[in-house]
Structure formats: C-alpha cells, structure tokens
N, C-alpha and C positions, 0 to 999 in steps of 0.2 A: 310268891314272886321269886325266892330263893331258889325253890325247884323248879321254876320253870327256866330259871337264868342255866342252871345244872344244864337241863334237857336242852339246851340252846347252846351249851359251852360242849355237850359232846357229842352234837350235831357236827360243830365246826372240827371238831377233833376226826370226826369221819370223812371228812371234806376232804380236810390234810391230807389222811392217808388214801383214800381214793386218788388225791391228785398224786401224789407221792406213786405209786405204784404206777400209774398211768407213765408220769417219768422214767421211773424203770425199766419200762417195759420199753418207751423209745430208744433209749439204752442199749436196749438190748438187740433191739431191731435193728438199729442204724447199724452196727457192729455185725449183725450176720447178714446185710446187704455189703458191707464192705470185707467182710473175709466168705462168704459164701453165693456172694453176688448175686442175689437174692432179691433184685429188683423190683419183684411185685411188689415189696413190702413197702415200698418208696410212699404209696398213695394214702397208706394206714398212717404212716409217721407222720405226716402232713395233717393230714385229718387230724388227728391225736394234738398235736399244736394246738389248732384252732380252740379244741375242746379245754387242754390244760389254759390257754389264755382267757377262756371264758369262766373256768373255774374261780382265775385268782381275782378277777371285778368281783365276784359271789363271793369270795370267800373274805378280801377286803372291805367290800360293803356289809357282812355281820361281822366283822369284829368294831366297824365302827359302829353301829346300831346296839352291839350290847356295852361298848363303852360309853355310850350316850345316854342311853338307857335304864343301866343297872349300876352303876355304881361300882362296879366290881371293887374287893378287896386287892391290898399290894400286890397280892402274890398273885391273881387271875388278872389285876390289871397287865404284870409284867409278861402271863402266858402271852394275853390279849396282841399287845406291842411286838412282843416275841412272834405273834403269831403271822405279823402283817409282811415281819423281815422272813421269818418263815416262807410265805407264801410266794413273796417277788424272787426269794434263791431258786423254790421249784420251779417259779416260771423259766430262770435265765440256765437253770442248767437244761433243761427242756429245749430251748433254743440251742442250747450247744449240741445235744442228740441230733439236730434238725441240720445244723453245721457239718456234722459227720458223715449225715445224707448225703448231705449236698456233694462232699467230697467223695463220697465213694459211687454216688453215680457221675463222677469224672472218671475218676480210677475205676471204674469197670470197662473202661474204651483201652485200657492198657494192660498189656500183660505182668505180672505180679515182680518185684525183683526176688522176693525170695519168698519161702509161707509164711504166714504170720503167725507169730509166736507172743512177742511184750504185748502186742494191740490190744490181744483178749485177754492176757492178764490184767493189763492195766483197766479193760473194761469190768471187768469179774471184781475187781478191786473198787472202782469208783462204785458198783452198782449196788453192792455191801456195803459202803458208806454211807449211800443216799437210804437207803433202805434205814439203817440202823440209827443213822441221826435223827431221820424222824419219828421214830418210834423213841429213839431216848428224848425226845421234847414232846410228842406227845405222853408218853408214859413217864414224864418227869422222872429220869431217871442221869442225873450227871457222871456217873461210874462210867455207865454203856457208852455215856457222851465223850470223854475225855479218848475213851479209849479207840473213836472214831477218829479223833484229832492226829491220833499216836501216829496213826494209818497214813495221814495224807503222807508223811516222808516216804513209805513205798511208793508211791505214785510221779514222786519227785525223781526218785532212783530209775524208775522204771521210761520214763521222760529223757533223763538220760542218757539211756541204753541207746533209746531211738535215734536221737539226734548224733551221737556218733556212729552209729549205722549207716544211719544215711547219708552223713555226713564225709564216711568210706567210699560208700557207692558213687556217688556225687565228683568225688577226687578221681575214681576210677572211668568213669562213664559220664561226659557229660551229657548227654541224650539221656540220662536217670533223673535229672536235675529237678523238674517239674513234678515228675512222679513222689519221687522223695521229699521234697519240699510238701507236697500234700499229707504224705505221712507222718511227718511232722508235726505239721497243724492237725491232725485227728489228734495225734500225743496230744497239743496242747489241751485241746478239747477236751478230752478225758480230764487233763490236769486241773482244769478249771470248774470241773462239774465235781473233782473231789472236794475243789477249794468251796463251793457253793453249801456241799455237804459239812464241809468243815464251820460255815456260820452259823449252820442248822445250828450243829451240836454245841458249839459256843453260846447259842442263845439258850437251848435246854437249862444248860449249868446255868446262865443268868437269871432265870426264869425259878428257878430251884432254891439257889444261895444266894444269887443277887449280887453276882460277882463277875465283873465282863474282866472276860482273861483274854480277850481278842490280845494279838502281838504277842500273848505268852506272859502276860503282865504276871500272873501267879507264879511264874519261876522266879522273876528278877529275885534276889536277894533283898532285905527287911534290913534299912539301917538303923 
C-alpha cells in the first residue's frame, strides 16, 4: 500500500510540473505576442488555458482520493494541502498570461510609445520564479524557496519603473493615455503572477518545516 501511495504521490508531482511548465510557457507566449506581435500565438495560449484548467480538476481530485484514501503521514499530508494551494496559484497565474493576451492583442492595433525594455525583464523574472518555486515544493527544498520570495521585490521595483513611464507619456500625450494605461496593467499582471509564485514557495517551506512565514511572519522579531 506504502508504495503504491509513493507511485501515486509522484505521479501528482509530475502533474505539477507538466502544469507548471505549460504555465511558463504561456508566459512566455503572451510576452512575445505583445513585444513581437506575434499573433499567431493568440490561439495556442487560449488552447493552453483550457488544458492548464482541466489539469487542476485532475490534479485537485488526486490529492483528494489520496487523502481519503491513504492516510498520509504529517508531512505528505501538508505536501497533499500544499498541493491543492499549489495547483489553484498555477491555475490563476495562467489566467493572468491569458490577461496579457488579451491586452496585447489590443496593443497590437497601436503603434508602440517606445521598445520594450522592463516588460521582458519583469517577464524573464516572473518566469524564473514560477519555474523555481515549483520545483522547490516539489523537490522540497525551502533554501531554493525563500530565495524565490527574495525575488518578488525585483518585480515590485520593476512595476515601478513602468508606472512612472507611463505615467510621463500620459502627462505629455494624452492620446497615449489608453495605450499606457494597458501597459501598466500587463506590469500588473507580471506582478501578480510573481506574487502567485511567491505562495508556491511559501508553501514549500511549510510543507518542509511546518512554518507559514506568509506576511513575513519569520522576520518579525521574538519577544
């Protein structure tokens, strides 16, 4: 029974990362239809949705069946739980790849205010975090995890940049107004897909030590 629970817990572990990756990759897509206007890609990203939303019903429904099921010990129960939060972050930051679409097939009907420069750092950055936070929960690894956490402040910084950017253009051009305002909201969007990354990796650690540092609770000071 032990080893079949095993062969069944890294089953679910390859799920993760197939969904995880699949995430990535819309990522990535959405970011080179909106800096390389790249519009074919529109109909894959789409598609790619549907698939990441039917993974997380599948991947939801085994971690309930092996918590019902097996009993699991503390620490694969708290993978288990971990896992469920896990799965609904890939879904929503997925949806925010999907959001970026959206926006850059508006922004493709416009001409550009200037090249993009922060967009694809700050995507290079979110896509490193989504990447690595899953892999330090599933390779229970809290180090790799904290050090994802460290990350989201670039993303913050880089957030921004943009919003006084545009924020410039905006004061100078108001016929920019709409265009900017979109770019903006793609920022946010990255921002939010790091934060998504950021609970991965918080639940790693918890999963690990058993320690929810969500809010930064592990800094406060010990009276």
């Amino acid at each position: 029974m032990e080893r079949h629970f095993d062969e069944e817990l890294n089953d679910l572990k390859q799920h993760l990362i197939k969904m995880c990756a699949l995430a990535e990759t819309m990522i990535g897509d959405a970011i080179r239809v909106l800096v390389e206007r790249q519009a074919a890609l529109l109909p894959t990203i789409y598609a790619h949705e549907g698939q990441v939303n039917r993974m997380q019903v599948e991947i939801d429904e085994t971690c309930f069946t092996l918590i019902a099921l097996h009993q699991p010990t503390a620490s694969d129960l708290r993978f288990l739980l971990g896992a469920e939060k896990t799965n609904t972050d890939l879904e929503r930051l997925a949806d925010q790849a999907v959001n970026i679409s959206q926006k850059a097939e508006h922004l493709m009907t416009h001409e550009p205010l200037k090249p993009f420069v922060i967009i694809p750092q700050m995507a290079a950055i979110a896509r490193g975090m989504v990447k690595d936070s899953l892999h330090a929960y599933v390779d229970r690894q809290p180090d790799k995890a904290r050090k994802v956490i460290q990350r989201d402040e670039q993303l913050n910084a880089l957030k921004k940049r943009i919003i006084a950017e545009m924020t410039e253009f905006m004061a100078k051009d108001t016929a920019s107004v709409a265009y900017a305002l979109d770019i903006v909201l793609v920022a946010h969007n990255l921002e939010r897909i790091g934060d998504h990354a950021k609970n991965i990796a918080e639940n790693a650690v918890f999963v690990v030590e058993g320690k929810d540092i969500r809010h930064r609770t592990e800094a406060r000071p010990t009276v």
